[in-house]
N, C-alpha and C positions, 0 to 999 in steps of 0.2 A: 660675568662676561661683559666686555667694551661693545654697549650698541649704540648704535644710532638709528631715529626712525625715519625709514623711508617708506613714503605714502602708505604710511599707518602699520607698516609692519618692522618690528625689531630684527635689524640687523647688523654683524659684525661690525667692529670699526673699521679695521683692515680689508674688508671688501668693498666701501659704499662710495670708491672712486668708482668700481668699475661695476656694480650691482644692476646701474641706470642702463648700462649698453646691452645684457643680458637679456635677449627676445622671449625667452620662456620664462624668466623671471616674472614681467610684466606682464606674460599671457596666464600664466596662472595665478598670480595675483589678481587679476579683473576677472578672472574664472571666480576662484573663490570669494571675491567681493561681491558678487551676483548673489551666488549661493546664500551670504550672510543676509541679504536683505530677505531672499527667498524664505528663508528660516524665519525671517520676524514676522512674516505675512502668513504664513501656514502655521506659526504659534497664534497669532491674532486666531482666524482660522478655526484653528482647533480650539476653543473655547465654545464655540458656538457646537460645536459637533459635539459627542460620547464617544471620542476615542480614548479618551485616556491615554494618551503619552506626554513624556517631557519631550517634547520636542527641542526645548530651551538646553538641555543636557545635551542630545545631538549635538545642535549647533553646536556648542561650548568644545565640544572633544573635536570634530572638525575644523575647527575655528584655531584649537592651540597646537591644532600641528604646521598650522598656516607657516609661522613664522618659522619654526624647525625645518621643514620642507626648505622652504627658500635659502636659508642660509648654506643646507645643505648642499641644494641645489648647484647655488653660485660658487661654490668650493670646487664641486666636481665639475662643473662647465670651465672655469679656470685652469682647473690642473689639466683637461682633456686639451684645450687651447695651447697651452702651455707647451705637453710633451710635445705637440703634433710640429708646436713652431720650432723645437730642441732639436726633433727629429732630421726636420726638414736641410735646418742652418748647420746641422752635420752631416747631412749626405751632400749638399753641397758645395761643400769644402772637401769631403773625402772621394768624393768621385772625381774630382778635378785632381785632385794631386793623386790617384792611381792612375789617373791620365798621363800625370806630367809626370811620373816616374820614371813610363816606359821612355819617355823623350829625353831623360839624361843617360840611360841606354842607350838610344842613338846617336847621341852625339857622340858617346865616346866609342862605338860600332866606327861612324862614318868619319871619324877621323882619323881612321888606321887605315881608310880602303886604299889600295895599292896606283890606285886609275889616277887619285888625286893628289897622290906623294908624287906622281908620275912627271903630272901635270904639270905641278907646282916648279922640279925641278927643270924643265924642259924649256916652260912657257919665259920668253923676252921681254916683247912688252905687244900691246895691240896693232902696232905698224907693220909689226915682223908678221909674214903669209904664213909659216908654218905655224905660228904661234898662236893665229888669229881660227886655224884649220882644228888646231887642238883644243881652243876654247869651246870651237863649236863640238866638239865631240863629248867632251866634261860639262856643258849646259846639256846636252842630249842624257847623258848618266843622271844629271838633278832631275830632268822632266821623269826619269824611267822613276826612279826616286820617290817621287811625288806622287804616279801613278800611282805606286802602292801608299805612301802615308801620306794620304791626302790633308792631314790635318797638319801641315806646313803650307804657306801662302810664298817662302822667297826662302834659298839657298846660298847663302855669302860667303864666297872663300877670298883671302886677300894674302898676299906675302907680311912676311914679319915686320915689313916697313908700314904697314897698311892700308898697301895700294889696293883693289879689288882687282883680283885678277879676270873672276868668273862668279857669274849669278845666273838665277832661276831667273831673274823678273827683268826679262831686256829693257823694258820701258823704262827704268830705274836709269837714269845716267851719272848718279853719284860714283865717285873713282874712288874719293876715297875714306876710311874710316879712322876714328878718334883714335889720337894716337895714347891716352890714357886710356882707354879701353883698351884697345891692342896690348898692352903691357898689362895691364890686370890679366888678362887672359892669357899672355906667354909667361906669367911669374907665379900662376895659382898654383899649389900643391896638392889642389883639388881634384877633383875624376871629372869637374866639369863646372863651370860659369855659367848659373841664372840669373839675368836679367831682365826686370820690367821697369822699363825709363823709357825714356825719350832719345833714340837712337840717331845719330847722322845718316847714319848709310840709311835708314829707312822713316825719309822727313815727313811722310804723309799722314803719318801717326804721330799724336800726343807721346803716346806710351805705347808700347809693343813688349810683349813677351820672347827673348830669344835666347838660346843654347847654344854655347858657345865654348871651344876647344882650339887647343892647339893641337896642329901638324906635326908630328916626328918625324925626322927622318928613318925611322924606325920604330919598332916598340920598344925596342929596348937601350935606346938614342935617348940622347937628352939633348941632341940636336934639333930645334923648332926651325921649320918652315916655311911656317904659315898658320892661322889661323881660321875657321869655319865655323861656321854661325849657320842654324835652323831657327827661321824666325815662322812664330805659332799661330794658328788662326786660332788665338782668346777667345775674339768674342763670338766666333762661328760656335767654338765649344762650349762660351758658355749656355748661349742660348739653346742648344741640345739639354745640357741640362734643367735649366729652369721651367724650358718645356713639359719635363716630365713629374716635376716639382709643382708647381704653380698651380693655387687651385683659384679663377677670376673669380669664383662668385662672391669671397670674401676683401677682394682686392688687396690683395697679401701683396707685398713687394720682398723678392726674394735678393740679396746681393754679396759681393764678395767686398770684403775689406780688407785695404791694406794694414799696414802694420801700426798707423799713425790714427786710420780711421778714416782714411779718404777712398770713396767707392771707386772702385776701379772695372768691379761690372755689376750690370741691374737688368734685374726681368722687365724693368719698365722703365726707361730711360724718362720718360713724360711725367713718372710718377716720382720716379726718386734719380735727379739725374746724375752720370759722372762725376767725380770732381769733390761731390756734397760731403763733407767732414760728419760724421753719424757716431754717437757715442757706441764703445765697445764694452758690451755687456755681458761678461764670463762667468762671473764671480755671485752676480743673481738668476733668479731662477727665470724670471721675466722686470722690464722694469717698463712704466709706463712713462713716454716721452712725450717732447712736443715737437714736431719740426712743421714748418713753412703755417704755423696756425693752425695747426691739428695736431689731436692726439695718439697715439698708436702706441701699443702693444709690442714689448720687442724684445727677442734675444740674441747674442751672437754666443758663435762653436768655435772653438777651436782644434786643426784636426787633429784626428788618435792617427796619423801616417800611416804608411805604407810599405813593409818590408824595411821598415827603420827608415824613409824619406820622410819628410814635413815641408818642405819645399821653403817658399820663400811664408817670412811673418805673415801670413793670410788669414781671414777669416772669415767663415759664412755665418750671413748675421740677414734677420727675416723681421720685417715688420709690417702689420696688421691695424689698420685703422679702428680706432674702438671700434666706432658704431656699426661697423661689419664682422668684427671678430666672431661675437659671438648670438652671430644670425643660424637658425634654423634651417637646416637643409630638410623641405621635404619632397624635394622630386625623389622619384621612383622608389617612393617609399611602400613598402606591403604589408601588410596584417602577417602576424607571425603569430604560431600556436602559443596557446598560453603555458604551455607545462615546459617550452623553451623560455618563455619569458620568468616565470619562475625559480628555473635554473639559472639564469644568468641573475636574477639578483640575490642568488646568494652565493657567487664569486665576487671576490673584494675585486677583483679587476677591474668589472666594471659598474659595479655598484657600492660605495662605502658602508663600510657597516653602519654607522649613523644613517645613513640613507634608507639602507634596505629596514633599519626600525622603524623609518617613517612608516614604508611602505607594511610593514606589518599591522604597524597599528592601526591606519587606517584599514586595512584589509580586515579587523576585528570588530571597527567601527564599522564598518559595513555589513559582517554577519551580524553584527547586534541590533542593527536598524533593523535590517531582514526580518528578525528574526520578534523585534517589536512588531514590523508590520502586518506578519504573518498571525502572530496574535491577536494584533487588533480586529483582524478583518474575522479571524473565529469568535470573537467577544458578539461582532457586530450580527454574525451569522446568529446567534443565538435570541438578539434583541428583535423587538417590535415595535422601534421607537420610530417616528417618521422621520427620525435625524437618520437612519440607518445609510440609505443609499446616499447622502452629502457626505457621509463620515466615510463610505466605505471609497468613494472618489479625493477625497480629501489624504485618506491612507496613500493612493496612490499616487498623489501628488507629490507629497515627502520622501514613499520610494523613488517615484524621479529625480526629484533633487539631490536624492543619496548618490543617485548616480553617475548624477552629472557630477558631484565631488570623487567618487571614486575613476572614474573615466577620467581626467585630467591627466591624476598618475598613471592610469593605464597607457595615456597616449604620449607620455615621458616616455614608459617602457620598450615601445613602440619606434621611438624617434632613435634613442640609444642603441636598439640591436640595426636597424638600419646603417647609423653609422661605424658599427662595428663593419658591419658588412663593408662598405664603400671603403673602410679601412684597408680589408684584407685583398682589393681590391689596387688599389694603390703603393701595396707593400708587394703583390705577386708583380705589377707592370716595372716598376723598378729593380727589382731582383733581373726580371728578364734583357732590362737596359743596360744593367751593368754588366752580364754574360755577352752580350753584342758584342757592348764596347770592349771586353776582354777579349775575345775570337778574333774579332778584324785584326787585334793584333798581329795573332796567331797570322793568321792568313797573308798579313802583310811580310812577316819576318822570315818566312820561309821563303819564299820569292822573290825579297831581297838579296838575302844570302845566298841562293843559288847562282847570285848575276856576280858572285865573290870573284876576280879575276882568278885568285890562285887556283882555286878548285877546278875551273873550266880549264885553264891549263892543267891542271894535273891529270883531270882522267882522259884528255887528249891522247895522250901516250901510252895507250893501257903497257906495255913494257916496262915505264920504269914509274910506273904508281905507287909503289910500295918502297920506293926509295924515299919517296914525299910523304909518305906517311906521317913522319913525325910533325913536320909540319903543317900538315891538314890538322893532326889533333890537335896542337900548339892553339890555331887559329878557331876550332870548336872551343875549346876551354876557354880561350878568352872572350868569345861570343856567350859562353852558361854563366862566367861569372857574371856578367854586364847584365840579362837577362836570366832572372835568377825562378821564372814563373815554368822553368824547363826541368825534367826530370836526366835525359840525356839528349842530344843529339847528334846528328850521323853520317855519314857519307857515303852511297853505294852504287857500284857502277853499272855498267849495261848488264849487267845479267843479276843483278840483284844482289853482287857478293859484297859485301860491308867491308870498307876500307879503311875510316877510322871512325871512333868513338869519341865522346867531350867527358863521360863519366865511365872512371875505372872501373867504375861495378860492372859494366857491361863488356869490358876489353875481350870476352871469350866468344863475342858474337864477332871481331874482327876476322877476314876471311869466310866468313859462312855465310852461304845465300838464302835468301832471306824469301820467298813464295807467297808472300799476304798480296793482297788481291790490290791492295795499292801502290806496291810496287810495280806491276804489270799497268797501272792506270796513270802511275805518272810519268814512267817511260813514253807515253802516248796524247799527250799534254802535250796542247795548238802552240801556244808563244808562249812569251816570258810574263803575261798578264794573267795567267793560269796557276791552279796551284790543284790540292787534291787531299780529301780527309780522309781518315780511316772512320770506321764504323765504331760507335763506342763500344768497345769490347775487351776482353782481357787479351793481356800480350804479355809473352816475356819481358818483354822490351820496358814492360813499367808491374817489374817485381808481381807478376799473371794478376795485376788487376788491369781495372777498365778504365779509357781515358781513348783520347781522341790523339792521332798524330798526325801532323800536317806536312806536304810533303811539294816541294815543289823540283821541275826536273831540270840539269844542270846542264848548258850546251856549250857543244864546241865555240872555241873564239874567233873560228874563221868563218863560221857557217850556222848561223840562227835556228834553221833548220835541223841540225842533226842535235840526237839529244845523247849524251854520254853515261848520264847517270843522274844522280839526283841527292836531293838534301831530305834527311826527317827531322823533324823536329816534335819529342814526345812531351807533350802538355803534361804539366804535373798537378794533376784535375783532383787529386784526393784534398790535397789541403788548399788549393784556389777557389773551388767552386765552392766549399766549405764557406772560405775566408768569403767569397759571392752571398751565400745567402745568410753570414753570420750579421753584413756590413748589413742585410735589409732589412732586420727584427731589431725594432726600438729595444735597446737595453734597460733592464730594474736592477739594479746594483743589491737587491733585495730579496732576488728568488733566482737559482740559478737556473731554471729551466724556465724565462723567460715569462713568467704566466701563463705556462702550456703553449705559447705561441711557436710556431715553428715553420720551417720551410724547405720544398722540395723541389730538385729540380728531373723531370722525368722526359722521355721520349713520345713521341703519342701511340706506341705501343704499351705503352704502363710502365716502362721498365726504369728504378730509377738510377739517377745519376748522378745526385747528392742530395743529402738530408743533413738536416743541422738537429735531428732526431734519430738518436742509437738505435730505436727498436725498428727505424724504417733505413736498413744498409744500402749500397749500393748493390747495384745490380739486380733485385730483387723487385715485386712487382708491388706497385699501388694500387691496393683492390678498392676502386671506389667507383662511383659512377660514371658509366660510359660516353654522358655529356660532357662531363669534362673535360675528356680527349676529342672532341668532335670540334671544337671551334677553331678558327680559319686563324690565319696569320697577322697578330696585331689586335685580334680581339680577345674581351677578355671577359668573366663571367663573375656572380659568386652568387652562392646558395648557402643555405645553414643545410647540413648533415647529422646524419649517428655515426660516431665511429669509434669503436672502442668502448663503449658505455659512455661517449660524451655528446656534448652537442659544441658541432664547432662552426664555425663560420669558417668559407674558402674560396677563396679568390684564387681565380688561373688568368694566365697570359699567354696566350702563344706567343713567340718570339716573331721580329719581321725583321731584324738583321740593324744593321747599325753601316750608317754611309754604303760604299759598293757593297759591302759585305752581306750575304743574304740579299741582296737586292733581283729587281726584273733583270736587270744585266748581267746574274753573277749565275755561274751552270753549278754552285754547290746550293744544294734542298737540302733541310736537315731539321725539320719542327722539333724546336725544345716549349717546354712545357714550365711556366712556372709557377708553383702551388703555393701561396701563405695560409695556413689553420693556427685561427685563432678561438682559444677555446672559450666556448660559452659558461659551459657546467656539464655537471656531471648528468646521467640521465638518472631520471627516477623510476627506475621498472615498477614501483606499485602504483602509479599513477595511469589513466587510461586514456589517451588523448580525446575520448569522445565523453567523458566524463562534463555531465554539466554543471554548468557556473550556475550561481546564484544569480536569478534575475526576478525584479519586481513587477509587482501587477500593472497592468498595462490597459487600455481598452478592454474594461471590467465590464461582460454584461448584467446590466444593471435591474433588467425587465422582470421584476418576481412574478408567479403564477402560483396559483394551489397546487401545482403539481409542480413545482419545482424543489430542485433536490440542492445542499451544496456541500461541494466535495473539496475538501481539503487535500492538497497533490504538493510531491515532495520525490525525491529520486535516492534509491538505495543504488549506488555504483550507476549504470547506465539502467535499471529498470525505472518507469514512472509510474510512479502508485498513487493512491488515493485511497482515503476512509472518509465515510460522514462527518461533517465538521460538527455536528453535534455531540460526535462520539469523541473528540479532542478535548482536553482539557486544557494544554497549554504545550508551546514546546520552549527547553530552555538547554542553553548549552552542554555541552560533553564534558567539560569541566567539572558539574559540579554531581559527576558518577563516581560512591565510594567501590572501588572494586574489593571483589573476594581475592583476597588475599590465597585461601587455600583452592580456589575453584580449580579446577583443569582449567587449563585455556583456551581445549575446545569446547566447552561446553556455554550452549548457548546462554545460559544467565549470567550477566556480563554485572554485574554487582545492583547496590539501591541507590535509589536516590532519596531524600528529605524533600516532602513538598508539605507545606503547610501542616507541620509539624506529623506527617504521614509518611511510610517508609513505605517505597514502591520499586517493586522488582523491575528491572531492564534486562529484555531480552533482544538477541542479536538473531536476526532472522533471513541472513545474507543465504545463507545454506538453502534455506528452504523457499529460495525464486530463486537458486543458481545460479548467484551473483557472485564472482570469483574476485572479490577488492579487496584493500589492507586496511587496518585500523586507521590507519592516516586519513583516510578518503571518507571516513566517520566526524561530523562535526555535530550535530546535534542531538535529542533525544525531544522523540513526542512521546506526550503522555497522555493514553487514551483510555477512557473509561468504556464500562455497559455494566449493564445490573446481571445479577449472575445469581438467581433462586430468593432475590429482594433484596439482596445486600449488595452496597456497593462495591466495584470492583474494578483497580485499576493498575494497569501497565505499562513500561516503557517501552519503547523500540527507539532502536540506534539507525539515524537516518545521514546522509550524503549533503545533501541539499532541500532547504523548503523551496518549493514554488508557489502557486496560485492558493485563492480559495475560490474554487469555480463556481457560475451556478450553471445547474443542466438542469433539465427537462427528464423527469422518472423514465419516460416513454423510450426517453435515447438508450437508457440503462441495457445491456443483454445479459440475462442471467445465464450461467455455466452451471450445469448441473455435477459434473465434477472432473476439476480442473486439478491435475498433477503440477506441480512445482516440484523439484526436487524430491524431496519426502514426504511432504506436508502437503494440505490441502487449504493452501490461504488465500487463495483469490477466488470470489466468488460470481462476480462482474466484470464486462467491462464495460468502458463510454468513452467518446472523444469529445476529447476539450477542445474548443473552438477561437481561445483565446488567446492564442499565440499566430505567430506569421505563419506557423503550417500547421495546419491541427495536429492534435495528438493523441496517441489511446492511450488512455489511464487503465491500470488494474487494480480494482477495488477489492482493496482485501475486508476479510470479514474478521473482527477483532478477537470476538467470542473464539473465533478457531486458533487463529493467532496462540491465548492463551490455553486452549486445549491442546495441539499440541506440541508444544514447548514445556510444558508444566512437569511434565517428567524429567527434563534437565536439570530440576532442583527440586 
C-alpha cells in the first residue's frame, strides 16, 4: 500500500490532500495518542505491582489498529461527503428543470388563447382609443394570469414586426424588441423558444430567463401574428430551492452552471458571485479546486430530465470548503441503544466492511483486556502481598484506559447513526417540497383554463353545447398533450353532466352526470381566484384508483357572477408522485432496492398515497406510530423505529404548501405527510436490550477487614451472579470450548475444556436461574473449583459478561435457606454490591450445588 505519514500515523497516498481537514481524523488520533503514552506509564507501573499482565501487548493490538481505523475512517467520511454533494448538485438542477418543464407548457397553452389572437388582430397602434381600451383589457387577462402563476415577473406580446403591443409590467417603456430574436422565434420548428441572455425589451436584467412563441392565426395556420414571451422569476426560484438544499453550518455554496461554466445562480452570491467561470466536474466523482485562494471540494450534475425535457445546457454543481466539509455535526445528538448500533455496523451502507473489522477487533481487544483484568484482580484476591491493594487500583487504571480506547469508536457510532437520522430528515422535507411545487401547479392550471374564452362561451348556450362539443374536445387534447402530468380532463356543465373528455378512454362518461361531492362544491366557488380538490380517493375517472382532481368553475362571459359549469382536471398521481419520491432517494447503481431506503407519501389519517416500496401500495394504511401523524405544518421529526424485523431511521414532514398554494390565504387544507425510512439493520431477536455491556472496575472499595468477603460478579443474560473469588480459578474465552459432538443440544454439558494440561467439564446453567438467552449472548467461561471428599474438583459455566470483583462485608451476606430457580437449587445468598452508580444485588451461587445438580446431564 502508497502511504504517507501523517502526524505519526500511515496513511493512503490518495487521501493525505484531504486527511488534514478531517475533524474526527485528528480527534481520534489525539484520543489515541493519549492513550499510547497512558500504556507506557501503567506498564512502568505495573512492574512495581504483582499483576502480571503484558500490558505492552495491549498497547501494541490497540495501537495497530490506529492506523487501519483512520484510513478507514477517511474513505468513509469522503464517500459520505461526496454522495451528499452528488445528491445535492442533482436535485438542483432536477427540480429546476421539472419546474421549467411546466413553463414550455405554457407557453405553448398561452399562445393559442383566443383573447390574444383577438387582440393582436384588432389592436392599431397606442393613439387609437379603442385600441388603447383593448390593451387595457389584454394587460387585465396577464394580471389574471399571474394571479395564478406567480412564478412570471412580465408578459410580452409584440406583432411580427416587433413592435410591443402589450405587457404585464407598465413601468417598462421599451416599444420595441430585437428583431433577430423576433425571427428566431417566428422561424423555430420548435414547440417553443428558451432563452437565458440579455434581453432588450427587459434591460434591467444582465440575463433573464424567458419563453417564448409565436401567435397563429390559428392552430392549424401557419399564419404568425405575433409573438409572446413569459419572462421567469430565476432567481426568486432559485433561491426556493437552495433554501431547502443548503446546509450553513458547512458553508457549502450551492449553484447552477451554464453550459460554458459561468454561474448564472448561487446560494451565496457574497460567497461565490455571478458571472464566476467554475470548472465543470461530471466525469469525477469529486475533484478538489482552488478558487479566489481557497480550497473546496467540488462536484457538478448533470440533469437525468424530465418527461424527456433537459432544458437548456445547465448544470448544478456544489462546492464545500475543505476545512468545513468535513466538520462534525454534533447538535442534537442522542445516545442510541447499542443492539441498534450493532445492527447498523453490519450493513455495508453505512459501515464498510473494513470498517466494521476495525470495530470487531477492537471489540475483542476489549473483552480480552476485560477479561485479563478480571483475572488479575482474582489472582490479587488470593495474595497477601502489601502490593495487593496498588495492584488491584492499578488493574483499574488499565481498565480505564481500555475504555477510553474503546469509547472513541463508540462515540464514531454514535455520530454516524445521528447523521443517518438528520439524513432522513432532509430527504422527507424535500420529497414534501417537490409535491408543493408539483400541486401549485395543479391548482393553477385548472383556473387558468376555466377563464378559456371558448368554454365560457360554450356552455353560455346550454342549446347548442353539444354542437361545440367537438371542439371543446379538440381544445382538451391539445391542453393533455402540452401538460402530459394529466390522466384526463373534462368539461361539465351546471348540473354536472360531462360534455367533453381530452382522453378516449373515458368518452363513455360524455353526457352522464357526474354526483362527487366536488362537483356540487365548484359550482359554488366565490371568483375566478378559487379553485376545489377532490378527496384522494378512488374514481372512475382515474381507471377506480386514487388521485386527486382539481376543478375550477367556468363563468359566463357576460357576468362574473354566474357560474355555468366547470373544468376537472384528474392528476395522474400513480406514476408522478412515484416519479416524486423516486427523484428523493439518493440512487446506488449497485442494489436495486436502494439500501432498503425508501419513501412514502401519506395523509395524516395513515392512508397512503405513494410508496416507492411494493409491500407498502397505495391506499392502504402505515401502521406505525402515532407521533408521526401528530406534527404541525412545516415541521418535521425523526426517530429510529422497529419495523418489519428492521431497525430503520424516519424522517417526516408535514407539508406547508409552496407560494399561495396551501398558504394562510388559500381556503384548500390538505396535510400531506412525507416519510423517508432508511434502513439501519436487521433486528436481532436473541439479543435483549437490557443485556449488559462489559464494564470495568471502577471506585474499587479498597478497605480489607477480617470479615471481609470477595466476590467475583459476572451476568448470565440479564441475571447478576456472584461466587467467592477464591472458588475462581480463571476465566478464559468461549473459544477455546471443544463441544460434544454427539451431546443433544439440550443438555446442559456444553463440551471440555484443556486447562493446564486438565480436561474440565462446562456446564450451561441458563435453565436453572430462568434465564431465556441464545448462545450468542455466551462469551466467556469461568472455571471454578471446591474440594469435593479431598480431591480436587473443578468446573466450567458459560457466562454473558465479567463484572467486578467486589469486596463486601460477610455481615451484608443473607443466607436463603431454599431458594427455587428453575429446577435447580443454585443460589444460596444474596448481597449488594455498592460499587456501581446504583447498587446492585448479586445472587451468589453455591458451586458444590452447581455441580450436584447438573452432574446427571452427563
Amino acid at each position: 500500500m502508497d502511504v504517507i505519514n501523517y502526524k505519526g500515523i500511515n496513511v493512503k497516498r490518495n487521501l493525505y490532500p484531504i486527511i488534514k481537514y478531517i475533524e474526527d481524523i485528528d480527534k481520534y488520533r489525539e484520543e489515541l495518542g493519549q492513550l499510547s503514552s497512558s500504556w507506557d506509564i501503567l506498564a512502568l507501573l505495573g512492574k512495581l505491582g504483582d499483576i502480571n499482565i503484558d500490558i505492552g501487548k495491549t498497547k501494541e493490538n490497540f495501537l495497530n489498529l490506529t492506523s487501519t481505523l483512520l484510513n478507514h475512517l477517511s474513505e468513509e467520511q469522503i464517500k459520505k461527503v461526496r454522495n451528499e454533494m452528488s445528491f445535492k448538485a442533482q436535485v438542483s438542477i432536477d427540480v429546476l428543470i421539472r419546474n421549467l418543464f411546466e413553463r414550455t407548457a405554457d407557453i405553448g397553452f398561452l399562445s393559442t388563447d383566443d383573447d390574444i389572437r383577438l387582440y393582436i388582430n384588432e389592436y392599431i397602434s397606442k393613439y387609437d382609443d379603442n385600441s388603447l381600451k383593448l390593451r387595457g383589457l389584454i394587460q387585465n387577462r396577464f394580471k389574471e394570469y399571474v394571479s395564478k402563476y406567480s412564478v412570471y415577473f412580465d408578459i410580452v406580446l409584440c406583432n411580427t414586426k416587433g413592435n410591443i403591443i402589450a405587457r404585464l409590467d407598465e413601468n417598462n417603456k421599451v416599444e420595441k424588441m430585437d428583431n433577430k430574436f423576433i425571427q428566431k422565434v417566428l422561424n423555430t420548428s420548435d414547440e417553443y423558444i428558451e432563452t437565458y441572455d440579455y434581453h432588450e425589451f427587459i434591460p434591467q436584467y444582465k440575463k433573464s430567463l424567458v419563453y417564448s412563441y409565436k401567435v397563429k392565426k390559428t392552430n392549424n395556420s401557419n399564419d404568425n401574428i405575433g409573438v409572446l414571451c413569459l419572462c421567469f422569476r430565476f432567481t426568486d426560484e432559485m433561491k426556493g430551492i437552495f433554501d431547502n438544499l443548503v446546509d450553513a453550518s458547512n458553508k457549502e455554496c450551492i449553484t447552477i452552471l451554464d453550459e460554458e461554466g459561468f454561474v448564472i445562480a448561487s446560494s451565496d452570491k457574497d460567497h461565490i458571485p455571478l458571472e464566476t467561470k467554475l470548472p465543470i466536474i461530471i466525469n469525477e466523482k469529486y475533484k478538489i479546486i482552488s478558487y479566489a485562494g481557497r480550497d473546496y471540494i467540488a462536484k457538478t450534475c448533470q440533469t437525468t430530465g424530465y418527461q424527456g425535457f433537459n432544458g437548456l445546457k445547465w448544470y448544478g454543481h456544489i462546492m464545500i470548503p475543505l476545512e468545513y466539509a468535513f466538520l462534525s455535526d454534533f447538535s442534537n445528538t442522542s445516545s442510541v441503544n447499542e443492539n441498534i448500533i450493532d445492527s447498523m455496523i453490519n450493513n455495508e451502507q453505512h459501515i464498510s466492511k473494513q470498517l466494521s473489522e476495525v470495530f470487531d477487533k477492537s471489540k475483542t481487544i476489549q473483552e480480552n483486556l476485560q477479561r485479563v483484568i478480571w483475572n488479575g484482580n482474582i489472582a490479587q484476591s488470593k495474595l497477601n502481598s502489601s502490593n495487593r491493594e496498588f495492584s488491584k487500583s492499578l488493574l483499574n487504571e488499565i481498565g480505564i484506559s481500555g475504555n477510553k480506547a474503546n469509547s472513541s469508536l463508540s462515540n464514531l457510532n454514535q455520530t454516524i447513526m445521528n447523521s443517518i437520522l438528520k439524513n432522513s430528515e432532509f430527504l422527507s422535507s424535500l420529497a414534501i417540497d417537490i409535491m408543493d411545487r408539483n400541486l401549485y401547479e395543479r391548482a393553477n392550471d385548472c383556473r387558468w383554463w376555466a377563464l378559456t374564452s371558448y368554454f365560457k362561451e360554450a356552455l353560455e348556450d346550454e342549446s347548442t353545447i353539444f354542437s361545440k362539443q367537438n371542439e371543446i374536445t379538440l381544445i382538451l387534447k391539445y391542453i393533455n398533450e402540452l401538460y402530459t402530468v394529466y390522466e384526463n380532463l373534462l368539461i361539465f356543465d351546471l348540473n354536472g353532466k360531462v360534455i367533453a373528455v381530452s382522453n378516449n378512454k373515458y368518452e363513455h362518461f360524455v353526457g352522464k352526470i357526474l354526483t362527487q361531492e366536488w362537483i356540487s362544491k365548484t359550482l359554488t366557488l366565490r371568483d375566478t381566484s378559487k379553485y376545489c380538490v377532490s378527496k384522494f380517493e378512488k374514481t372512475p375517472l382515474y381507471n377506480n384508483e386514487p388521485t386527486y382532481i382539481y376543478t375550477a368553475a367556468i363563468r359566463s362571459p357576460k357576468n362574473n357572477n354566474i357560474i355555468n359549469g366547470g373544468i376537472a382536471i384528474v392528476f395522474d398521481s400513480s406514476p408522478q408522485f412515484r416519479e416524486m419520491l423516486d427523484d428523493t432517494i439518493p440512487k446506488n447503481n449497485d442494489d436495486k432496492d436502494n439500501n432498503g431506503t425508501f419513501a412514502i407519501f401519506t395523509n395524516k389519517e395513515k392512508m397512503i398515497i405513494s410508496s416507492t416500496n411494493n409491500n407498502f401500495p397505495n391506499n392502504t394504511m402505515l401502521d406505525i406510530d402515532n407521533d408521526f401523524f401528530k406534527i404541525k405544518n412545516a415541521d418535521n421529526i425523526s426517530k429510529i423505529i422497529e419495523f418489519n424485523n428492521y431497525y430503520y431511521a424516519v424522517g417526516v414532514k408535514c407539508s406547508n404548501g409552496y407560494r399561495e398554494y396551501k398558504s394562510a390565504i388559500d381556503d384548500y387544507k390538505n396535510d400531506i405527510l412525507s416519510f423517508v425510512f432508511i434502513k439501519i439493520g436487521k433486528i436481532n431477536d436473541n439479543i435483549n436490550d437490557n443485556l449488559p455491556k462489559n464494564r470495568l472496575l471502577n471506585n474499587v472499595k479498597d478497605t480489607y477487614t477480617s470479615k471481609s468477603l470477595e466476590l467475583a460478579t459476572f451476568y448470565i443474560g440479564n441475571k447478576f451472579l456472584a461466587v467467592e473469588a477464591k472458588n475462581v480459578v480463571e476465566s478464559i474465552p468461549i473459544e477455546e470450548l471443544e463441544e460434544s459432538i454427539e451431546m443433544d443440544k439440550k443438555n446442559h454439558f456444553k463440551g471440555m475444556v484443556v486447562y493446564k494440561e486438565k480436561l474440565i467439564s462446562v456446564l450451561d446453567i441458563r435453565e436453572f436461574i430462568n434465564e431465556n438467552i441464545t448462545d450468542e449472548s455466551l462469551s466467556n467461561i469461568i472455571l471454578l473449583e471446591y474440594d469435593k471428599e479431598n480431591i480436587e474438583h473443578c468446573i466450567g459455566i458459560l457466562v454473558s459478561s465479567l463484572e467486578h470483583v467486589s469486596l463486601v462485608e460477610e455481615s451484608s451476606i443473607q443466607y436463603i435457606q431454599s431458594h427455587f430457580l428453575g429446577t435447580g437449587t443454585l443460589v444460596e445468598s444474596l448481597v449488594e454490591i455498592n460499587e456501581y452508580e446504583e447498587s446492585q444485588v448479586a445472587m451468589i451461587l453455591n458451586i458444590k450445588k452447581i455441580d450436584d445438580n447438573l452432574s446427571k446431564s452427563f
